[in-house]
C-alpha positions in Angstrom: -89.5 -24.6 -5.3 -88.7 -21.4 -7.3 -87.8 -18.6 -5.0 -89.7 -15.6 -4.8 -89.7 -11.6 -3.5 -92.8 -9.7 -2.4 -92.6 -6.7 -4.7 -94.3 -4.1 -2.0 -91.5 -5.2 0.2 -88.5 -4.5 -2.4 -90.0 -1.7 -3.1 -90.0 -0.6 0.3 -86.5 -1.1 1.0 -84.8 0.4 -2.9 -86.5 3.6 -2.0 -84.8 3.5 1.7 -82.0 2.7 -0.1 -81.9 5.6 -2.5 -82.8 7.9 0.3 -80.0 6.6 2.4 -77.4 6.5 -0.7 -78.6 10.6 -1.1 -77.7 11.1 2.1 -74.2 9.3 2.0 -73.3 11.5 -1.3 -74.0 14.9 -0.1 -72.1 14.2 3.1 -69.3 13.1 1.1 -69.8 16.2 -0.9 -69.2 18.5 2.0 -65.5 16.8 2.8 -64.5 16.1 -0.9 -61.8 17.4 -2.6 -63.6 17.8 -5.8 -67.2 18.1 -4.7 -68.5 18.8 -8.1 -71.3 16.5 -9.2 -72.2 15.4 -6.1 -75.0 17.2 -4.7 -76.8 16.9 -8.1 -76.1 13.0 -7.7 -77.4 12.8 -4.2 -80.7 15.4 -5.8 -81.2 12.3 -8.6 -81.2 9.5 -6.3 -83.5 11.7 -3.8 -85.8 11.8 -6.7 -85.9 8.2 -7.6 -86.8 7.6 -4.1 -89.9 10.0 -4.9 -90.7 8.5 -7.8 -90.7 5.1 -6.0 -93.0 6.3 -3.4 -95.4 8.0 -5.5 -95.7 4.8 -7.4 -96.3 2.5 -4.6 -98.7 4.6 -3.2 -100.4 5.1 -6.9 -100.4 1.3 -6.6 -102.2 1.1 -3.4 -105.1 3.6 -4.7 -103.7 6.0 -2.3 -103.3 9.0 -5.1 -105.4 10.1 -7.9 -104.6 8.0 -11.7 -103.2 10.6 -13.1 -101.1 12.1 -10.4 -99.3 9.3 -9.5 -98.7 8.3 -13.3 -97.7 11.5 -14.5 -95.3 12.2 -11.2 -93.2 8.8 -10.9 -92.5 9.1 -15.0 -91.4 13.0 -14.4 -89.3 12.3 -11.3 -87.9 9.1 -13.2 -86.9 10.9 -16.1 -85.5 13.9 -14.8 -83.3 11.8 -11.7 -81.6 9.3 -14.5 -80.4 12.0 -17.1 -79.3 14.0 -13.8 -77.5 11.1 -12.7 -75.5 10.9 -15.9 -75.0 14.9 -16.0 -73.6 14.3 -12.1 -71.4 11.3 -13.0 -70.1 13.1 -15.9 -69.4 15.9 -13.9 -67.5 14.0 -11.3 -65.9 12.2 -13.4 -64.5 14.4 -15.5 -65.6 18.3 -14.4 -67.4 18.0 -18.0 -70.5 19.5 -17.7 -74.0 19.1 -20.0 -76.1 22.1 -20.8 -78.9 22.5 -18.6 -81.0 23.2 -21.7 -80.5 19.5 -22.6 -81.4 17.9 -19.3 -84.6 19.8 -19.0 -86.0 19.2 -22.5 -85.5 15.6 -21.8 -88.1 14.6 -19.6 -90.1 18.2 -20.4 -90.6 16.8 -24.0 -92.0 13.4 -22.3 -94.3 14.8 -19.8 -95.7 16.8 -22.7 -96.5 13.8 -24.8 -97.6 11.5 -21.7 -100.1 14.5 -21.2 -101.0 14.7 -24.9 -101.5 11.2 -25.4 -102.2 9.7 -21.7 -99.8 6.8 -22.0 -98.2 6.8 -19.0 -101.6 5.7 -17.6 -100.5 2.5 -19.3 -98.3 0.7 -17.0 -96.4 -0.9 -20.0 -95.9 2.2 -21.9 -94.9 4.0 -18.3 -92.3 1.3 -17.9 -90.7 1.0 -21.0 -90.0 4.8 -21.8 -88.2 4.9 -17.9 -86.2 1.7 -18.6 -85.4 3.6 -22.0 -84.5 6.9 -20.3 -82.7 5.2 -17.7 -80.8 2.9 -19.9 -79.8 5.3 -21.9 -78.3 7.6 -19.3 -76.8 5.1 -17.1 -75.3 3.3 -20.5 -73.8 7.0 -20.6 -72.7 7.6 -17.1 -70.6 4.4 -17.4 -69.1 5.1 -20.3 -67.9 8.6 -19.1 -66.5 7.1 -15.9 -64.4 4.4 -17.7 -63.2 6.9 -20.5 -61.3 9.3 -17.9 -59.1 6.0 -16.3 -56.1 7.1 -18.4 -56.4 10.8 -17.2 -57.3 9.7 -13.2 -56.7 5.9 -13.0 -57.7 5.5 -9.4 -58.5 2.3 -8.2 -62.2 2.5 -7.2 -63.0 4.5 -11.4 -63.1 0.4 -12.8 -66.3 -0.7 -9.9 -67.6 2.6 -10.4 -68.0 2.6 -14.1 -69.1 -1.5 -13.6 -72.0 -0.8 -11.5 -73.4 1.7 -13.6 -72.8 -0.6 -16.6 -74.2 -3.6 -14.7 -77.3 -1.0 -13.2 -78.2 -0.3 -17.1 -78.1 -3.9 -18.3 -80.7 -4.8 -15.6 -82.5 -1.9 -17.2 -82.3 -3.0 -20.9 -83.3 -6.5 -20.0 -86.1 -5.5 -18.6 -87.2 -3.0 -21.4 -86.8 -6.1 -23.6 -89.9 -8.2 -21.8 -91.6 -4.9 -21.3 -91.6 -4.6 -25.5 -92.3 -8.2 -25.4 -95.1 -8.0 -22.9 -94.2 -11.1 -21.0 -92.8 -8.8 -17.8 -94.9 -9.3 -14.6 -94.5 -8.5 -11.0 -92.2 -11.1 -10.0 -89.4 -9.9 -12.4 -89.8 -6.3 -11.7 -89.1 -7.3 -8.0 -86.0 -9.0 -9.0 -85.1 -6.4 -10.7 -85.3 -3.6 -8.6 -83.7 -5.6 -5.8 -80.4 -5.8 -8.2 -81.3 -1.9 -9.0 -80.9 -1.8 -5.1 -77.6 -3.0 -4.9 -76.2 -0.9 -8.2 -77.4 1.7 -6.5 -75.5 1.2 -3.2 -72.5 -0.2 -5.3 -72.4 3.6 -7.0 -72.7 5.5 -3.6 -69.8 3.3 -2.2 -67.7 3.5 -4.9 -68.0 7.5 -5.0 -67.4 7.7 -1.8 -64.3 5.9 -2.8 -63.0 7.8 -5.5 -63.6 11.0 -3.0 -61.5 9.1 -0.9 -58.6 8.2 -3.3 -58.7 11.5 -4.7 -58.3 13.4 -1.2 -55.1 11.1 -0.5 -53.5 11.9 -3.9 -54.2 15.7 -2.9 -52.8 15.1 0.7 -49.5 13.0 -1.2 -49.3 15.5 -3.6 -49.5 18.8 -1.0 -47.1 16.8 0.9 -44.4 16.8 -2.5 -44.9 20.4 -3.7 -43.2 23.1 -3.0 -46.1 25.7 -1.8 -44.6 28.7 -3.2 -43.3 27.9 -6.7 -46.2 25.0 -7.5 -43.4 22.7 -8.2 -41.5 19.7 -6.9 -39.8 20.1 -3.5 -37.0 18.1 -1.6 -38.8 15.1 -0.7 -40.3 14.2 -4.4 -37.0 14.9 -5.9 -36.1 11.9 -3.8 -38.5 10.2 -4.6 -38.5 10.5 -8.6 -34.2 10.4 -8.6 -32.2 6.2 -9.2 -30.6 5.7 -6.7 -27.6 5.3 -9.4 -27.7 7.8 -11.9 -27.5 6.1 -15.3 -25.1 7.1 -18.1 -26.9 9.2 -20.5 -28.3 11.7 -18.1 -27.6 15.1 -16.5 -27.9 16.9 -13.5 -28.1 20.7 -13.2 -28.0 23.2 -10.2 -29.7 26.3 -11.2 -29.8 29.6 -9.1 -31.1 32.6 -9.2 -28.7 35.7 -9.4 -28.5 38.1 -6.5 -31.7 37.3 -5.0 -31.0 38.7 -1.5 -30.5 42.0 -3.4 -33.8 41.3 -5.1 -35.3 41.0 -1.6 -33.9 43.6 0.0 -34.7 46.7 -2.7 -38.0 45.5 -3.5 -39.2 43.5 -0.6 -40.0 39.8 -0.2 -43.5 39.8 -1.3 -41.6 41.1 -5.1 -38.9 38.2 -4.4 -41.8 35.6 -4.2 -43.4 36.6 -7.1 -40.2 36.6 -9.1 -39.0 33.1 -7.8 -42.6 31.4 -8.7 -42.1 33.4 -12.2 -38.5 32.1 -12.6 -39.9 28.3 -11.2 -42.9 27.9 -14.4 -40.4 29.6 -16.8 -38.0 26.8 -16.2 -41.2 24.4 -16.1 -42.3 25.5 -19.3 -38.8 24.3 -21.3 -38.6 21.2 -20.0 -40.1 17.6 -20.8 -42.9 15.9 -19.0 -39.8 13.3 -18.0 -37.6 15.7 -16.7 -37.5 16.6 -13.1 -37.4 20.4 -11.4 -37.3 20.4 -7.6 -36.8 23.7 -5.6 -33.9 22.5 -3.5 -33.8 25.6 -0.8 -33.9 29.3 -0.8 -33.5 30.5 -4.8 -31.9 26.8 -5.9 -33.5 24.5 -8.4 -32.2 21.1 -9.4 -33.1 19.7 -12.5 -32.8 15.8 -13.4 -32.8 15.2 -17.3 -32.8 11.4 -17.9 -32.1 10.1 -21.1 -30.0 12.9 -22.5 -26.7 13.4 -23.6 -24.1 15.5 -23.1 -24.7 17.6 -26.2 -28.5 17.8 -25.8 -27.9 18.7 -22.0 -25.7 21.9 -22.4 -28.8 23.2 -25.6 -31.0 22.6 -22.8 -29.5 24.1 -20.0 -28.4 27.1 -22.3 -32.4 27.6 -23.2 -33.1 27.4 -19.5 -30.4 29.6 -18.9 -31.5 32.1 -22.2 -35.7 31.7 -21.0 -35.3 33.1 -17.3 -33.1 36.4 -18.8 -36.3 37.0 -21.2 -38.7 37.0 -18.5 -40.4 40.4 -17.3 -42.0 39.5 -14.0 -45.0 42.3 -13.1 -44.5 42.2 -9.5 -45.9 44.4 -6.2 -43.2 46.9 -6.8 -43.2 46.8 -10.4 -41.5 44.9 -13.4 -38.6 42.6 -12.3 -36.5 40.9 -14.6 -34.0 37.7 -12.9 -31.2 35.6 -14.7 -29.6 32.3 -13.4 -26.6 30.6 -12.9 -26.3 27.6 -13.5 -23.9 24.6 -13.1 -24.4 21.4 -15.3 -22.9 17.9 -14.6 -23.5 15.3 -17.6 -23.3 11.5 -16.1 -21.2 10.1 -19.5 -20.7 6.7 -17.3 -22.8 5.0 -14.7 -20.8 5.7 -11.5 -21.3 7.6 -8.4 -24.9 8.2 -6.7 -27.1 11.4 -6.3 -24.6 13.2 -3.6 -21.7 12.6 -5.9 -23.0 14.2 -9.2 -25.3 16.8 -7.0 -21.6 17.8 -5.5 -19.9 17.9 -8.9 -22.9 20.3 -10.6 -22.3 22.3 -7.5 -18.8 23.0 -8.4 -19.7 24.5 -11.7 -22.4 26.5 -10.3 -20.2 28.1 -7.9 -17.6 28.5 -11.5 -20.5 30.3 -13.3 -20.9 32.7 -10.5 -17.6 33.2 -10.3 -17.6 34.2 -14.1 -19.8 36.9 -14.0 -23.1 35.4 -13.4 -26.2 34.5 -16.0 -24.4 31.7 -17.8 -24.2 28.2 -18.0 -20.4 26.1 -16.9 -20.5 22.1 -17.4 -18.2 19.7 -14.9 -16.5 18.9 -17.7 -14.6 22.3 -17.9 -13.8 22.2 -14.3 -10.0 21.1 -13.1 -10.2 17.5 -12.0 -9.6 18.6 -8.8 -13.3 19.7 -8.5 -14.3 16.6 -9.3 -15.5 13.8 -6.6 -13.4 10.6 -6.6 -16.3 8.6 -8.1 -17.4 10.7 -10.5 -14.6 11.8 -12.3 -14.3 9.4 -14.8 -15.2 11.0 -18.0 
């Protein structure tokens, strides 16, 4: 006995469906993060659930030919390229011009009322399978593409549904160009349209989700005044050993409390987040900057020498003096001191070599200021027992 689904009765429940799946999206909208796309979405899956009620009742006699013809094909074909405008645009925050979306299903409606097709239930059919196919083809594509940029967990599903959601589609347009489709198959089909649908809105909500907890992690690891690291992801990013072939800086900012005091702190903040992207800005991606406290930054350069340390810490040093901060109370300009400690051979942990750059810090203040000393010119008596091995 071959198993079978009443078609009125799918019906009924995809367009519950999609009117409960709009709902879900524009609630998540109103707590995400990164709202953008979503309304839209919830707007095209409000409009499928139109279309399928306009068609139902069309089916039942309820509406006028025409009417119900004309309406279902419209609200079909503007939801689906919607739906891929919304997913791009959550996705990514890439955005398609309005002027596209409209002519798409403008230019149909003007040729289903030119040439009366869409009174055709084949020809009706097969143009929204196309339309949707197309745009759902599309939206998966744009989902999967941006996993390298956001690889959250929930982007792989996502992107799968909507792949899955336009395959149903495509086989469908294939028996409707072979006229051999009938009731029974578009049942089936909408019933695995059904649970694309609610496999899309889930797996937003996800993504919303995953992408509110990075924000949360991330807000939680940043210092709020300088946009950079703080204390905690500095622990976090540092071995617990430092290896040989790395370096370790203290950098701070020369007589900040002066800078404070004649110009206020309001001019001291805006010079400290200047001085916190300048240093940003001549580093690597792989390096690490942390504000450890007041007007101190640590920097952690992994894999680099000695030699390529000092050039480094001397264009840090060289970058800050250059800078012309416009301020509250008007142009500032800061220098740095700052104290360099080159790990030659594994030994000694994070305290150790934080302890020895320290040292020369305090030696480049001691010098005059706006310069850069290295460990290694420090008496060994400076030096921490485990770390003093050259």
């Amino acid at each position: 006995m071959v198993f079978s689904i009443h078609l009125p009765t799918v019906l009924l429940v995809y367009k519950t469906a999609l009117a409960a799946g709009a709902v879900g999206i524009y609630h998540v909208s109103r707590h995400s993060c990164r709202p953008r796309g979503l309304k839209p979405l919830a707007l095209a899956y409000l409009l499928l659930a139109l279309g399928a009620e306009l068609a139902a009742r069309g089916e039942y006699l309820a509406l006028p030919s025409w009417l119900w013809t004309h309406g279902s094909l419209l609200l079909g074909t503007v939801a689906y390229p919607l739906f891929w405008a919304s997913m791009r645009a959550f996705s990514g925050r890439r955005t398609i011009p309005i002027k596209t979306l409209v002519s798409i299903p403008a230019t149909l409606f003007i040729i289903g009322v030119l040439t009366q097709f869409p009174l055709n239930n084949l020809h009706r059919a097969g143009v929204f399978h196309a339309t949707a196919t197309v745009a759902l083809l599309l939206a998966s594509w744009d989902v999967w593409r941006d996993r390298r940029v956001e690889p959250q967990p929930s982007r792989g599903p996502l992107a799968a549904f909507l792949l899955l959601s336009a395959c149903i589609y495509a086989l469908r347009l294939g028996f409707i160009v072979s006229e051999s489709a009938h009731a029974s198959g578009f049942a089936w089909a909408f019933y695995i349209q059904m649970f694309c649908h609610f496999g899309v809105a889930l797996m937003v909500a996800a993504l919303s989700s995953e992408r509110a907890s990075e924000r949360l992690e991330q807000l939680a690891h940043t210092d709020a005044l300088t946009g950079v690291g703080n204390r905690l992801w500095l622990a976090s990013r540092l071995p617990s050993q430092l290896p040989a072939g790395s370096a370790v800086m203290l950098i701070d900012l020369d007589h900040f409390k002066r800078t404070n005091d004649m110009h206020g702190h309001a001019a001291g903040d805006q010079v400290l987040a200047a001085c916190a992207q300048c240093l940003r800005s001549q580093l690597r991606e792989s390096d690490v900057l942390a504000r450890f406290g007041g007007e101190e930054f640590v920097v952690y350069l992994p894999d680099t020498p000695a030699d390529a340390a000092g050039v480094t810490a001397q264009r840090l040093c060289d970058a800050v003096a250059r800078l012309n901060v416009a301020t509250d109370a008007g142009p500032l300009g800061a220098t740095v001191s700052i104290g360099l400690a080159c790990i030659r051979k594994a030994g000694g942990n994070w305290t150790q070599w934080q302890h020895l750059a320290d040292q020369a810090l305090y030696e480049a203040k001691r010098q005059g200021r706006n310069r850069v000393v290295a460990a290694d010119q420090l008496p060994p008596t400076a030096k921490p027992a485990d770390a003093s091995k050259p």
